[in-house]
NUKOL-529631 format. One record per residue (C-alpha): x, y, z; residue in one letter. Coordinates in steps of 0.5 Angstrom, whole numbers, plus 500, padded with zeros to 3 digits. Layout:
BEGIN
<site x="X" y="Y" z="Z" semar="A"/>
...
//
This chain:
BEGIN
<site x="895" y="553" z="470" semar="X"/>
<site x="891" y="553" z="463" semar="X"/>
<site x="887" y="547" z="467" semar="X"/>
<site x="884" y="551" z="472" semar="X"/>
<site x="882" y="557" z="467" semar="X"/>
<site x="880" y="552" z="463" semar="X"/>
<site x="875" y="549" z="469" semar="X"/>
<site x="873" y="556" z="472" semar="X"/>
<site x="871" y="558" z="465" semar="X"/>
<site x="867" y="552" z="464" semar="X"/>
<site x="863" y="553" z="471" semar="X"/>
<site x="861" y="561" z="469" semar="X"/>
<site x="860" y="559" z="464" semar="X"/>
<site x="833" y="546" z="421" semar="X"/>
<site x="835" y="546" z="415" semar="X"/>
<site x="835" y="547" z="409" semar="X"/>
<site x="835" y="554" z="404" semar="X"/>
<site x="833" y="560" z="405" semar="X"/>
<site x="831" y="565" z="400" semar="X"/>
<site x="834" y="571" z="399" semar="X"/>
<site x="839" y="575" z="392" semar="X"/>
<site x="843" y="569" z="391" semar="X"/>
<site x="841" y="561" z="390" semar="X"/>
<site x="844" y="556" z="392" semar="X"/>
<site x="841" y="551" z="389" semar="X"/>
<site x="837" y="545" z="392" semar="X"/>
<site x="837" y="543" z="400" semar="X"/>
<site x="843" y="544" z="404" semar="X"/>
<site x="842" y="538" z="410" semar="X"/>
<site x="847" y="534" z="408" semar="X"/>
<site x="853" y="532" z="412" semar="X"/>
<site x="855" y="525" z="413" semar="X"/>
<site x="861" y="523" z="416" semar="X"/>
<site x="868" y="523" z="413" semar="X"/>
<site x="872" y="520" z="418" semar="X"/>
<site x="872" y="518" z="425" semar="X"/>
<site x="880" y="520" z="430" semar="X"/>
<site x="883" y="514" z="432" semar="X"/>
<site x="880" y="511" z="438" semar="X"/>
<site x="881" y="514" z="445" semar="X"/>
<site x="882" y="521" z="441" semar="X"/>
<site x="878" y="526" z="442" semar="X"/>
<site x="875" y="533" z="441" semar="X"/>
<site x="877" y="535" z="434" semar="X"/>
<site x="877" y="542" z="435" semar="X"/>
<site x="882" y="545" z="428" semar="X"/>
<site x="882" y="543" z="422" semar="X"/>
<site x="886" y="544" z="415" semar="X"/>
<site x="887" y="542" z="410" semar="X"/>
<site x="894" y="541" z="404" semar="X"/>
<site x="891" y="543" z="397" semar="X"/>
<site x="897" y="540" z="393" semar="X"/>
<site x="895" y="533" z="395" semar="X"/>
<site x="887" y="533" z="398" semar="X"/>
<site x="891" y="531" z="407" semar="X"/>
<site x="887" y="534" z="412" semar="X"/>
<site x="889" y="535" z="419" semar="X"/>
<site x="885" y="536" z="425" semar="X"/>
<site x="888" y="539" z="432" semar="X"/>
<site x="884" y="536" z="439" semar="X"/>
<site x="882" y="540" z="444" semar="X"/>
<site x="883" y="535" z="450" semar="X"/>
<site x="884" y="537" z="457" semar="X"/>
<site x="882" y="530" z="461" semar="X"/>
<site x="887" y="525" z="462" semar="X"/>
<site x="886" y="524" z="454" semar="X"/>
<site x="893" y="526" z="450" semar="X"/>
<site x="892" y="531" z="445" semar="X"/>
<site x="894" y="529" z="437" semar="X"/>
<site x="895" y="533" z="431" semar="X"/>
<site x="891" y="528" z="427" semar="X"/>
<site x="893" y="527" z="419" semar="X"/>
<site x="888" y="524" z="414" semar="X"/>
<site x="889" y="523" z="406" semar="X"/>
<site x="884" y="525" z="403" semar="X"/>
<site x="880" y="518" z="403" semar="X"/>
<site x="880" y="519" z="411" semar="X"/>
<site x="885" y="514" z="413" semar="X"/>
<site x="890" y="516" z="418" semar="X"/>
<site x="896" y="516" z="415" semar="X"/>
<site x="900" y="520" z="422" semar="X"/>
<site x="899" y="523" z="428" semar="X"/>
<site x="903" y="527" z="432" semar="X"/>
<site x="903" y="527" z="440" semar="X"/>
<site x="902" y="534" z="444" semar="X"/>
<site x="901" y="531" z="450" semar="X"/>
<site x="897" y="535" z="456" semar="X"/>
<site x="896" y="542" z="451" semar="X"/>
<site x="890" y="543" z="449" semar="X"/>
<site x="891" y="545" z="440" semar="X"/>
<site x="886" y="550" z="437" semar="X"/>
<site x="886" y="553" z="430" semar="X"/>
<site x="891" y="550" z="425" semar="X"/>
<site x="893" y="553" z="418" semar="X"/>
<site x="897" y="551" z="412" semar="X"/>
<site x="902" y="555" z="409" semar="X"/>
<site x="909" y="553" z="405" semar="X"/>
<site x="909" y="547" z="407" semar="X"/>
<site x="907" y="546" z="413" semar="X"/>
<site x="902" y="546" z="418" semar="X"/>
<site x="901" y="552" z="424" semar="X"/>
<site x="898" y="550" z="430" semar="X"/>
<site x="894" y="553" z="435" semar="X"/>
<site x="898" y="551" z="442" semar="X"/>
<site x="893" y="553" z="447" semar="X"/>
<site x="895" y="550" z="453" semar="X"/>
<site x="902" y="553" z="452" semar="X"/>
<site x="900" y="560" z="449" semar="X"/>
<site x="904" y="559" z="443" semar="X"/>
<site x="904" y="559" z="436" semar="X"/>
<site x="908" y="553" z="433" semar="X"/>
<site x="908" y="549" z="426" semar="X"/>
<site x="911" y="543" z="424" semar="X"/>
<site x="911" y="539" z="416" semar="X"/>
<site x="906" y="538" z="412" semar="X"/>
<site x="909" y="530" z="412" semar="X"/>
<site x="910" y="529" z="420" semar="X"/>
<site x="910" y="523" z="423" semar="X"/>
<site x="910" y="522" z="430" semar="X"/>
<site x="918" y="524" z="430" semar="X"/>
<site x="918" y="529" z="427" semar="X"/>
<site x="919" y="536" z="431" semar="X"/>
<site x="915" y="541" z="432" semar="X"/>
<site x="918" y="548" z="432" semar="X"/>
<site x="915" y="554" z="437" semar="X"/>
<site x="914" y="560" z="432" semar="X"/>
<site x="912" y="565" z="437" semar="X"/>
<site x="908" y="566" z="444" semar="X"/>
<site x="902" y="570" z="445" semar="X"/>
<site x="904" y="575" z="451" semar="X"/>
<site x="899" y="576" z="458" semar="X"/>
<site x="896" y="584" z="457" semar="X"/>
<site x="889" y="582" z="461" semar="X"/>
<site x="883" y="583" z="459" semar="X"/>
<site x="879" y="590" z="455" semar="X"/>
<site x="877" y="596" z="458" semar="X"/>
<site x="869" y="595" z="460" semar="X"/>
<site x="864" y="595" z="455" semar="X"/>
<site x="857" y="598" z="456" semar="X"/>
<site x="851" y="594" z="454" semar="X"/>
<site x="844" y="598" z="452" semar="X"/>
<site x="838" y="595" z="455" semar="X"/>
<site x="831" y="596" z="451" semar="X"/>
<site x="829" y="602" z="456" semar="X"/>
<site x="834" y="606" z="455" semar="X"/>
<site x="838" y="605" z="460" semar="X"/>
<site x="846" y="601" z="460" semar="X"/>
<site x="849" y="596" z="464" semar="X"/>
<site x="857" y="597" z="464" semar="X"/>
<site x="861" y="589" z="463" semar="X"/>
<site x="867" y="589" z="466" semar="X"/>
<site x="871" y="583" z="464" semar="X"/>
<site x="876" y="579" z="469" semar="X"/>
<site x="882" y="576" z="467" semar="X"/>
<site x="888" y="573" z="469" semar="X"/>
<site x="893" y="574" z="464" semar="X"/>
<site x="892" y="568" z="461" semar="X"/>
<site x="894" y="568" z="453" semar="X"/>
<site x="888" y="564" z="449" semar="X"/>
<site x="890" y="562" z="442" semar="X"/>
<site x="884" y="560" z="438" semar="X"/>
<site x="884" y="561" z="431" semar="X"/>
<site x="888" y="564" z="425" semar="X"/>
<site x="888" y="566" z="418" semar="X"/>
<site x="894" y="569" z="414" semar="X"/>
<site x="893" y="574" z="409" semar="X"/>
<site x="896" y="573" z="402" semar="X"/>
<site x="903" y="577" z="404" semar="X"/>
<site x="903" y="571" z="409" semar="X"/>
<site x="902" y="575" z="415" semar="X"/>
<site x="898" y="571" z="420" semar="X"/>
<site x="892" y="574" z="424" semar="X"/>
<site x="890" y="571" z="431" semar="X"/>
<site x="885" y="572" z="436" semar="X"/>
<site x="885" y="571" z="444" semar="X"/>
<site x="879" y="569" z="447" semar="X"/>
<site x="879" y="570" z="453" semar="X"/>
<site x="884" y="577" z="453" semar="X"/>
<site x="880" y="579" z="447" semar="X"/>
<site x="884" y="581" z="443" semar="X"/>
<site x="887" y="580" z="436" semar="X"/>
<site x="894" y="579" z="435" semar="X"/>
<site x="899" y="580" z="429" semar="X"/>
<site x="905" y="576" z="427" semar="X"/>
<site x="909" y="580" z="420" semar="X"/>
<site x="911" y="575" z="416" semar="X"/>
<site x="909" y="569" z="420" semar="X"/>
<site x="912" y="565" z="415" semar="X"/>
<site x="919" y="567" z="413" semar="X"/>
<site x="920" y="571" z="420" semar="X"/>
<site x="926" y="568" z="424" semar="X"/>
<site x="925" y="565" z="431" semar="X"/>
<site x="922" y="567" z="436" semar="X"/>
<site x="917" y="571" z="432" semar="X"/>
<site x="914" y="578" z="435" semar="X"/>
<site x="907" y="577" z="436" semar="X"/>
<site x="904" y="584" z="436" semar="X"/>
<site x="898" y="586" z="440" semar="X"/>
<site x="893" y="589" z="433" semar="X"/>
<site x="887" y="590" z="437" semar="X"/>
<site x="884" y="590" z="444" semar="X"/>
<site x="877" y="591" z="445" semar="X"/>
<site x="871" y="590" z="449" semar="X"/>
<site x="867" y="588" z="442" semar="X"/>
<site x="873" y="582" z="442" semar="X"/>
<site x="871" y="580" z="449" semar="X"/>
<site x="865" y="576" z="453" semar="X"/>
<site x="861" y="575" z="459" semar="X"/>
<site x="856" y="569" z="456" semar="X"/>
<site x="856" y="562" z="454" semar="X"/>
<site x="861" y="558" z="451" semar="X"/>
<site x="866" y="563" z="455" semar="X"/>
<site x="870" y="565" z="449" semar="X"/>
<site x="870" y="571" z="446" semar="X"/>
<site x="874" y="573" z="440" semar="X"/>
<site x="874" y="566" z="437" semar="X"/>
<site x="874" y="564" z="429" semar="X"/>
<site x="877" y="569" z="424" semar="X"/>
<site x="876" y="570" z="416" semar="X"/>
<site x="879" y="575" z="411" semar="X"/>
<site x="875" y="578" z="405" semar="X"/>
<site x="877" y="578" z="398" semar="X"/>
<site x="881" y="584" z="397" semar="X"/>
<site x="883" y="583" z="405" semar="X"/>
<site x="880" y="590" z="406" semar="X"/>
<site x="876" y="587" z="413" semar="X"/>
<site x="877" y="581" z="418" semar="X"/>
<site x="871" y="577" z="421" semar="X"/>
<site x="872" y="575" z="428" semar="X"/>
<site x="867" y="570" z="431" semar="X"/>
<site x="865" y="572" z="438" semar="X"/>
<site x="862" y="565" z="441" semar="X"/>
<site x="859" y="568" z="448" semar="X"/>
<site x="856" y="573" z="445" semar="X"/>
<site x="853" y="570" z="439" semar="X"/>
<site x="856" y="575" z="434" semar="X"/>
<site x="859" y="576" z="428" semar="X"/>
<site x="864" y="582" z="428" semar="X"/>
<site x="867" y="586" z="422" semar="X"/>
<site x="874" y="591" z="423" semar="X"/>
<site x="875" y="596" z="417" semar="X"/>
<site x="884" y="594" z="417" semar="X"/>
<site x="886" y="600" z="415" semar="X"/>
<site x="883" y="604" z="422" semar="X"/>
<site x="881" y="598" z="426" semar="X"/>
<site x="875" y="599" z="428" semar="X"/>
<site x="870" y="594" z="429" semar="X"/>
<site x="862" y="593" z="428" semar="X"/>
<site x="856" y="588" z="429" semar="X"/>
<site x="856" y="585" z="422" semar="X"/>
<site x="851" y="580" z="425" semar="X"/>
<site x="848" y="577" z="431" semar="X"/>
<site x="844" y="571" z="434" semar="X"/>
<site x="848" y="566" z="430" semar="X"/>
<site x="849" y="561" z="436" semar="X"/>
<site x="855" y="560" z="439" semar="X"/>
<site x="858" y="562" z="432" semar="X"/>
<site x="866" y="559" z="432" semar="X"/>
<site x="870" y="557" z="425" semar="X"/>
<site x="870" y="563" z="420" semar="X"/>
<site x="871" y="561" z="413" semar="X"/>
<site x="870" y="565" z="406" semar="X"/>
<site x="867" y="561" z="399" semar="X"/>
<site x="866" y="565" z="394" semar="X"/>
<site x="863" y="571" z="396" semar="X"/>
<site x="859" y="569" z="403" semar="X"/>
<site x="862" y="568" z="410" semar="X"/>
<site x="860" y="560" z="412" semar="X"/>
<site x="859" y="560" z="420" semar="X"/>
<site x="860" y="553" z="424" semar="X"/>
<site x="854" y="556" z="429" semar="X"/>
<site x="857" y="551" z="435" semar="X"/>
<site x="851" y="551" z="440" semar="X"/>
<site x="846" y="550" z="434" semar="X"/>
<site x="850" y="544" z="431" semar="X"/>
<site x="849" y="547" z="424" semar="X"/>
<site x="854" y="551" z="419" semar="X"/>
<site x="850" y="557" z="416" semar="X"/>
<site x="853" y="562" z="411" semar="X"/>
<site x="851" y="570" z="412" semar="X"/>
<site x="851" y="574" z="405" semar="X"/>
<site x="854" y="581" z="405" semar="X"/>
<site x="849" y="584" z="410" semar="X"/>
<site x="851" y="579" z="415" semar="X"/>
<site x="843" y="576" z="413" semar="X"/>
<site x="843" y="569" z="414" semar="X"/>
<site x="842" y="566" z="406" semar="X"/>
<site x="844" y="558" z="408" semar="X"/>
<site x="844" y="553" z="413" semar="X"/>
<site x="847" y="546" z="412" semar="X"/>
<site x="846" y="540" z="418" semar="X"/>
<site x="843" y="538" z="424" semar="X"/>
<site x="844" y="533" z="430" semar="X"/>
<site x="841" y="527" z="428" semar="X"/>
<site x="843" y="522" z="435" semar="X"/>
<site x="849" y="518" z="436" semar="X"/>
<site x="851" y="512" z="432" semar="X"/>
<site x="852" y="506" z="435" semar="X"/>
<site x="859" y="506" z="435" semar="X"/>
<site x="859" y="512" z="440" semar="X"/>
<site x="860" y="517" z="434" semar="X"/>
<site x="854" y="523" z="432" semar="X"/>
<site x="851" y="524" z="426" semar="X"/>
<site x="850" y="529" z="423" semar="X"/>
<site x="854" y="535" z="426" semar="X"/>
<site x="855" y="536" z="434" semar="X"/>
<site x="858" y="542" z="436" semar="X"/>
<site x="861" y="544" z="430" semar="X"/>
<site x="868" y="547" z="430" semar="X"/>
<site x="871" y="549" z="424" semar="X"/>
<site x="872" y="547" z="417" semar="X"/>
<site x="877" y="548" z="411" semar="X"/>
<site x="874" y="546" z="403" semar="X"/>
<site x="879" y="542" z="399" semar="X"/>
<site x="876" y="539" z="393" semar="X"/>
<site x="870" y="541" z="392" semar="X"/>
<site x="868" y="539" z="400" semar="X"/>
<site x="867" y="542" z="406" semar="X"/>
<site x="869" y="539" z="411" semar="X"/>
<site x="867" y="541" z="419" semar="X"/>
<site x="870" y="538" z="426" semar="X"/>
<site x="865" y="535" z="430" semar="X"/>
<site x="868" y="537" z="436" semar="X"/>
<site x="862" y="534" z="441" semar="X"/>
<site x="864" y="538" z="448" semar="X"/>
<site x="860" y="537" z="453" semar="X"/>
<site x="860" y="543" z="457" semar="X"/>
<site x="855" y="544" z="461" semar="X"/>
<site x="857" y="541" z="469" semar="X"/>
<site x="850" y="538" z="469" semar="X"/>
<site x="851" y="530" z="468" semar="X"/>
<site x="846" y="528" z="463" semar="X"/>
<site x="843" y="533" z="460" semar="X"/>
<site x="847" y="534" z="454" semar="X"/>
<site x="848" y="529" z="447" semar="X"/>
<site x="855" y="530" z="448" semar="X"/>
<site x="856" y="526" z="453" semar="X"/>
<site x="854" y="520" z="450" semar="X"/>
<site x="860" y="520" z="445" semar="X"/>
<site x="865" y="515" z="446" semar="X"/>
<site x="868" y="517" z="438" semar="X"/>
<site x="869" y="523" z="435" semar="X"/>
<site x="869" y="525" z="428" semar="X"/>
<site x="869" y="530" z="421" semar="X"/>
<site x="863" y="530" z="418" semar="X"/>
<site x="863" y="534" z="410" semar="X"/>
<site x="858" y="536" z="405" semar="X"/>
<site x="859" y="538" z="398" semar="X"/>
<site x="861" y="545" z="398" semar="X"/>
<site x="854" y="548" z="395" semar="X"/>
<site x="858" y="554" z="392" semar="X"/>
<site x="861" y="549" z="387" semar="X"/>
<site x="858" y="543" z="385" semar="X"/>
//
């Protein structure tokens, strides 16, 4: 069923520093590639990394006639394990107790496995997202005065995208096409099947643009007071107070904002429809921007960043998924149809050199 959401979904469907309170230091273009997926692997999509030992794991986001991976990586880019998740598409992925919790799109479903899988190594359903439909309908002000009224569709159809757990190791998830948030109490020590809790379901959390995901990737402030929730349709940044929910613009024309990630004060964005990572600083004003997409190499593989997804930092880099998903149904007319190798790309991490 996902397949043919996933299709019909798809059918409707610079560089450098800018000056502002906080400098970060010399010029951010800099993102070369770290490490390329198996052959025949395709799409990376989560990623996540292992801070004892430096590993990095990247889920894929697959749905031709490709097997999805759940891809583990030493910290010198060597593939060191894979994981086949078959037909179902992986999302978002987080690190926790050891283990690495996974985003199983195709299934609606929160599961995890080891920190040292192999490809034996069973992977076990933590909690399954539930079918509550789509958000009451938003209105949209137009510049003279009057209002356009966006009812959204759905058929139920839980999508799983990104997570980030709180330091008492609850996990937040967002659903994409539900427009929702959801909350697991708990997640890592709670017995199995977990209870997946609906914490917020809003018009704000839902889209009628392009790509066609609403509530995507989500970050956490430090004292933990508001999440950050990417709305990719939209190009927005949204901001909810915790302790009453309520949800605000925090920034807007950020194009194709997905992954979230906070360092050191400043929300970092993979902005995927730009091919470039920028950081937004308090006020939600762009303060930095990092990569560009520079072509294809000639082992099929971009340069630079295309359809930037997400990213972690681990040992002073950041490393961003290049996901390279052609979305459009045109053929031609995008540069992610010319990839035949799908890669991770990294920079050093500007807050901590």
């Amino acid at each position: 069923m996902w397949k043919r959401l996933l299709a019909v979904a798809m059918a409707t469907l610079a560089i450098g520093v800018c000056a502002d309170d906080k400098d970060f230091g010399p010029a951010l273009d800099e993102a070369s590639t770290w490490a390329s997926l198996p052959a025949g692997v395709r799409f990376p999509e989560g990623i996540t990394a292992n801070p004892a030992n430096g590993n990095i794991y990247v889920g894929t986001f697959d749905f031709g006639p490709n097997t999805n991976k759940l891809v583990r990586f030493d910290r010198d880019g060597r593939v060191v394990a894979q994981k086949d998740f078959g037909g179902t598409p992986l999302l978002g992925l987080g690190f926790a107790g050891n283990k690495v919790y996974i985003l199983n799109f195709g299934a609606s479903k929160l599961q995890r496995i080891a920190a040292s899988f192999n490809d034996s190594t069973p992977v076990e359903d933590v909690a399954t997202i539930g079918s509550i439909g789509p958000p009451a309908p938003r209105s949209a002000g137009n510049p003279d005065g009057s209002s356009d009224l966006i009812t959204f569709g759905s058929n139920g159809f839980a999508a799983p995208n990104a997570m980030v757990f709180d330091r008492n190791g609850n996990l937040y998830i967002s659903d994409s096409f539900q427009g929702a948030i959801w909350r697991i109490a708990d997640a890592t020590t709670c017995a199995t099947p977990c209870a997946a809790v609906m914490f917020s379901h809003d018009p704000l959390l839902a889209t009628a643009g392009f790509p066609p995901f609403g509530a995507n990737g989500l970050a956490l402030n430090a004292d933990e007071t508001a999440l950050f929730i990417a709305n990719t349709g939209d190009n927005r940044v949204l901001k909810m107070n915790l302790a009453d929910k309520s949800l605000t613009v925090f920034a807007e024309s950020v194009h194709g904002a997905d992954g979230l990630l906070f360092d050191d004060g400043v929300l970092w964005v993979a902005a995927n429809q730009a091919d470039q990572v920028v950081a937004l600083n308090d006020r939600g004003r762009v303060v930095a921007r990092v990569g560009f997409f520079e072509g294809i190499r000639g082992d099929g593989s971009p340069r630079g960043l295309l359809f930037p997804a997400s990213m972690v930092i681990s040992g002073g880099f950041m490393y961003v998924t290049n996901l390279a998903l052609p979305l459009t149904p045109a053929v031609g007319d995008e540069p992610e149809e010319d990839v035949t190798r799908w890669n991770i790309a990294r920079f050093r991490s500007p807050l901590r050199h």
